[in-house]
C-alpha positions in Angstrom: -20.2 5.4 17.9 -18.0 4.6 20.5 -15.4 3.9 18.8 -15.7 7.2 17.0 -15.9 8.9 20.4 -12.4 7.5 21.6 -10.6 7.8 18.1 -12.3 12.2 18.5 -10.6 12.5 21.8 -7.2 10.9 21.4 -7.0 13.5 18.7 -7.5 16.2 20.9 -5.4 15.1 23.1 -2.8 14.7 20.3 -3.1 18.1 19.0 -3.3 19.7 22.1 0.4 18.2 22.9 1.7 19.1 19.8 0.4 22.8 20.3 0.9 22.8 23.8 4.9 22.6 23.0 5.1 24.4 19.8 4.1 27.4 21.4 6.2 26.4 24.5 9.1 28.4 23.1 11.4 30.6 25.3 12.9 34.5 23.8 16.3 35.0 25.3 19.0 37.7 24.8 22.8 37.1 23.7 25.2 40.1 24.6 28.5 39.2 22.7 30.6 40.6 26.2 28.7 40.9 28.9 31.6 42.8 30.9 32.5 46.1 28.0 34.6 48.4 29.1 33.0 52.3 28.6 33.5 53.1 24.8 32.8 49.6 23.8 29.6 48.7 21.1 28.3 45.3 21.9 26.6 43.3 20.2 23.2 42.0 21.3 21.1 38.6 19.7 18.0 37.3 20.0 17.6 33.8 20.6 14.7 31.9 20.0 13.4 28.1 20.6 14.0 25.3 23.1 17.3 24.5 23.8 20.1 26.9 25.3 23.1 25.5 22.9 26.8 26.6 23.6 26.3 28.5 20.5 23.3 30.4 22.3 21.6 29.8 18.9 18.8 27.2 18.5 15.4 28.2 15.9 14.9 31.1 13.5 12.0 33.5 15.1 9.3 33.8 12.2 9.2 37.0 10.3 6.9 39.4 12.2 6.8 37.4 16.3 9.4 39.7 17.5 7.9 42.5 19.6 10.4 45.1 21.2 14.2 45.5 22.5 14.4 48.0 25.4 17.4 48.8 26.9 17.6 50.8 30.1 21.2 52.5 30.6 22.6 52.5 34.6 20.9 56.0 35.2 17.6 54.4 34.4 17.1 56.0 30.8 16.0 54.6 27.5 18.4 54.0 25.4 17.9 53.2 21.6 19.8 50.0 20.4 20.8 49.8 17.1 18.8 47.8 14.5 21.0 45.8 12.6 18.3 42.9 11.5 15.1 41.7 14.1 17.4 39.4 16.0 20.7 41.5 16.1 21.2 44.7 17.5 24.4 47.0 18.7 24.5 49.1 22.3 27.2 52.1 22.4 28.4 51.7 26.4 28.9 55.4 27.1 28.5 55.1 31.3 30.1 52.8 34.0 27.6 51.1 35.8 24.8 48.0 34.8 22.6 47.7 31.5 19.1 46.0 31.4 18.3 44.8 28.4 14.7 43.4 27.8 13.0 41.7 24.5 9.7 39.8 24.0 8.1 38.7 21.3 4.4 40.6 20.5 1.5 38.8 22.7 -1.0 36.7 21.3 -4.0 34.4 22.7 -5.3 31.1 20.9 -7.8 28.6 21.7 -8.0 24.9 21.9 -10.6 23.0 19.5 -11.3 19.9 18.3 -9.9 21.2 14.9 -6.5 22.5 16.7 -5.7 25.4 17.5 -7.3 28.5 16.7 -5.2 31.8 17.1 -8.7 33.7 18.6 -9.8 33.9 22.3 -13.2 31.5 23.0 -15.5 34.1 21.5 -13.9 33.7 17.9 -14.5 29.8 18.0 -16.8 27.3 18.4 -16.3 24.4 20.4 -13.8 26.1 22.2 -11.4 23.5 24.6 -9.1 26.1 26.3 -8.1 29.3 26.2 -4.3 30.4 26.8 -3.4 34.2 26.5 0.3 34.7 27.0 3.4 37.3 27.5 7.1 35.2 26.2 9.9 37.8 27.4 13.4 38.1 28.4 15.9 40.0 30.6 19.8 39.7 30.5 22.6 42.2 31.8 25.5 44.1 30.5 27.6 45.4 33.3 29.9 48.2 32.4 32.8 47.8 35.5 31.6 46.6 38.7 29.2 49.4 40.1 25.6 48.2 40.9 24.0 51.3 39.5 20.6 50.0 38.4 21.1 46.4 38.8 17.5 45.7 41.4 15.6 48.5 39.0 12.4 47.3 37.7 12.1 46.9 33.6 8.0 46.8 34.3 7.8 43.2 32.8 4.7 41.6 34.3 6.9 38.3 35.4 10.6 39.8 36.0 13.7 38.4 37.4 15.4 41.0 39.9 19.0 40.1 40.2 20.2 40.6 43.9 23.8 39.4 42.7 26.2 41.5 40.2 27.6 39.0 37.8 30.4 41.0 37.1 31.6 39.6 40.8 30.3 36.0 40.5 32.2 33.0 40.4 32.2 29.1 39.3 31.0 27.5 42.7 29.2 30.8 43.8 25.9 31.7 44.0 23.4 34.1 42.1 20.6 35.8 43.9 17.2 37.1 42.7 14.3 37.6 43.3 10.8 37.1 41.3 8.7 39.6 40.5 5.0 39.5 39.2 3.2 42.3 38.5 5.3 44.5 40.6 5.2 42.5 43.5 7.4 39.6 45.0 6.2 35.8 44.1 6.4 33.5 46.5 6.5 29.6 45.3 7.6 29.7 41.8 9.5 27.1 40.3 12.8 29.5 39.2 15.1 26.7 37.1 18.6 27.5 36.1 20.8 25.8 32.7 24.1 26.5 31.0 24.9 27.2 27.3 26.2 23.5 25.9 24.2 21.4 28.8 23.0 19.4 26.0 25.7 18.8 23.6 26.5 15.5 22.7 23.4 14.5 24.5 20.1 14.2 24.0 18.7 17.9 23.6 17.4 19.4 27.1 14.1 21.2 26.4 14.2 24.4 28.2 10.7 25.6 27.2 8.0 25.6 29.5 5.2 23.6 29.5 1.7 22.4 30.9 1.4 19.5 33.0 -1.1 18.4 30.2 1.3 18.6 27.0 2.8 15.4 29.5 6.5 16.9 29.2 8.8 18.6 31.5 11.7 20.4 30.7 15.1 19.4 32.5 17.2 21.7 34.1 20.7 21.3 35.7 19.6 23.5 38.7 16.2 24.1 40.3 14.8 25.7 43.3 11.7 27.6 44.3 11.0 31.5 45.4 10.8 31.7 49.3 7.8 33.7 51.2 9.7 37.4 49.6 9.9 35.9 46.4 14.0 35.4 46.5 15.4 32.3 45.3 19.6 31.4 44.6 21.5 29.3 42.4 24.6 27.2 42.9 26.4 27.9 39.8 29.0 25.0 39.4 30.7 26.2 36.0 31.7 29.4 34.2 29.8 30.3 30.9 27.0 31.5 29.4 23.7 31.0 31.9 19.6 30.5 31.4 17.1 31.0 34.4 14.0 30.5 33.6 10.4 30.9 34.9 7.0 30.2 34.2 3.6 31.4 36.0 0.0 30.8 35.1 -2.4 32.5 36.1 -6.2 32.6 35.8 -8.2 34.7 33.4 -10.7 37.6 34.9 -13.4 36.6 31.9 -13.9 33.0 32.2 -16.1 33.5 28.7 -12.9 34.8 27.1 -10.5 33.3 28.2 -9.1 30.6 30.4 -5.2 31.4 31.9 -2.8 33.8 31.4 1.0 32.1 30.8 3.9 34.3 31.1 7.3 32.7 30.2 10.8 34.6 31.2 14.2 33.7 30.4 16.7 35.8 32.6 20.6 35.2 30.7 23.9 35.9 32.2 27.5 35.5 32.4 29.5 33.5 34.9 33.8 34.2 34.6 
C-alpha cells in the first residue's frame, strides 16, 4: 500500500510539471518595422511558445487559442488590422505619432487531478489538486516618427507594461523605462525580466515562459530587475535588436471552491536601433 501511495504521488507530481510548463507558453507580437514612416502598411505576427528566436518565430498556436488583435492608433482610436491568416495581420500607418498593438490568446481555467489536467474549474472535477485560471497577453509598439502621442495610454490589459521610454529614441547601452500596471494600478515588487531575439542560438534554448516555483523550472533571462514602490522598473539594454520583457503575477482566486490563483502572463516587444 505504501508503495502504491509513493508510486500515486510521484505521478502527480510528474504530471503536474509537465502541465505546469505546457501551458507556461508566452503570446508575443512581431511588427516587420517598428519605425514606418506615414503611408507605410506593416506587417504584424503573432508569436507563440517559449523561446524568443532571432527569427521571432518558435511554436505554431493551435487552431482556435488565439483570442483578439487590437490596435490603438496615436489619437487613441481603434483601429481594424487586416486579417491576413490568425497569426499575420497588416496596419495602414495613416498618422505620425505611437501605435499600441495588443493580442492574447482567449482565457481558459483547468484543474489539477490525479488523472492530469482537466480543462474545468474545481466544481467540474473530482479530486480536484489545483485550480489555475489565467489571462496570456501581449503589448508591442509601432512608432510612426518620434512624437510620444499615446505612448503611457492604457490598452485596459489587467497586467500591462506602460513604456515610460520611446523606442524610437533608444539606444544600444541605454535604458528603457516602464512601469507595471495591474488592474489599472501600479505594481510594486514584480519580477519584470528582459531577453533579446537570438539570446539562445547556438546554445542551449532559454525558456522564456513563465512558470510556478512547483513545475521546479525557471526561465533565464539576460536582464532582470524588479518594479519599485510606483511600480517603475528599467532595463540596461546592451545590444540593438529585436527585445522581450516579460512579466508574470499570480494572484489569488475570490472563490476558494472554484478556484485557486489567477496567472496572468505579458510579453511587452520592442525594437532597439
Amino acid at each position: 500500500m505504501k508503495r502504491k501511495i509513493i508510486l500515486l504521488l510521484l505521478s502527480m507530481g510528474i504530471t503536474f510539471m509537465t502541465v505546469s510548463q505546457a501551458v507556461a507558453h508566452n503570446i508575443w507580437i512581431n511588427p516587420n518595422n517598428a519605425f514606418p514612416q506615414v503611408g507605410d502598411t506593416v506587417d504584424i505576427g503573432i508569436g507563440w511558445g517559449h523561446t524568443y528566436t532571432a527569427s521571432r518565430v518558435d511554436q505554431d498556436m493551435k487552431p482556435g487559442m488565439f483570442g483578439y488583435i487590437q490596435v490603438l492608433d496615436p489619437d487613441g482610436q481603434k483601429v481594424n488590422p487586416e486579417m491576413v491568416s490568425e497569426k499575420h495581420y497588416r496596419l495602414k500607418i495613416e498618422k505620425e505619432g505611437v501605435y499600441l498593438v495588443t493580442a492574447g490568446i482567449k482565457p481558459g481555467v483547468f484543474t489539477m487531478t490525479p488523472r492530469g489536467r482537466q480543462w474545468s474549474d474545481k466544481r467540474g472535477v473530482e479530486n480536484a489538486i489545483s485550480c489555475t485560471s489565467f489571462c496570456i497577453e501581449a503589448k508591442s509598439l509601432v512608432v510612426a516618427g518620434k512624437k510620444n502621442e499615446n505612448l503611457t495610454t492604457s490598452t485596459g490589459q489587467e497586467l500591462e507594461v506602460i513604456p515610460l521610454s520611446n523606442p524610437a529614441t533608444l539606444k544600444a547601452g541605454g535604458k528603457f523605462e516602464l512601469m507595471v500596471m495591474f488592474k489599472g494600478k501600479p505594481a510594486p515588487g514584480i519580477d519584470v525580466n528582459a531577453t533579446y531575439a537570438g539570446s539562445s542560438d547556438g546554445k542551449a534554448p532559454k525558456d522564456i515562459a513563465p512558470h510556478g516555483e512547483k513545475a521546479g523550472k525557471k526561465p533565464h533571462f539576460p536582464v532582470s530587475t524588479v518594479t519599485d514602490s510606483e511600480g517603475k522598473a528599467a532595463i540596461r539594454l546592451d545590444r540593438p535588436g529585436y527585445w522581450m520583457v516579460v512579466i508574470s503575477h499570480r494572484s489569488p482566486y475570490p472563490d476558494k471552491e472554484t478556484c485557486d490563483q489567477y496567472m496572468h502572463n505579458m510579453a511587452f516587444t520592442f525594437e532597439v536601433k
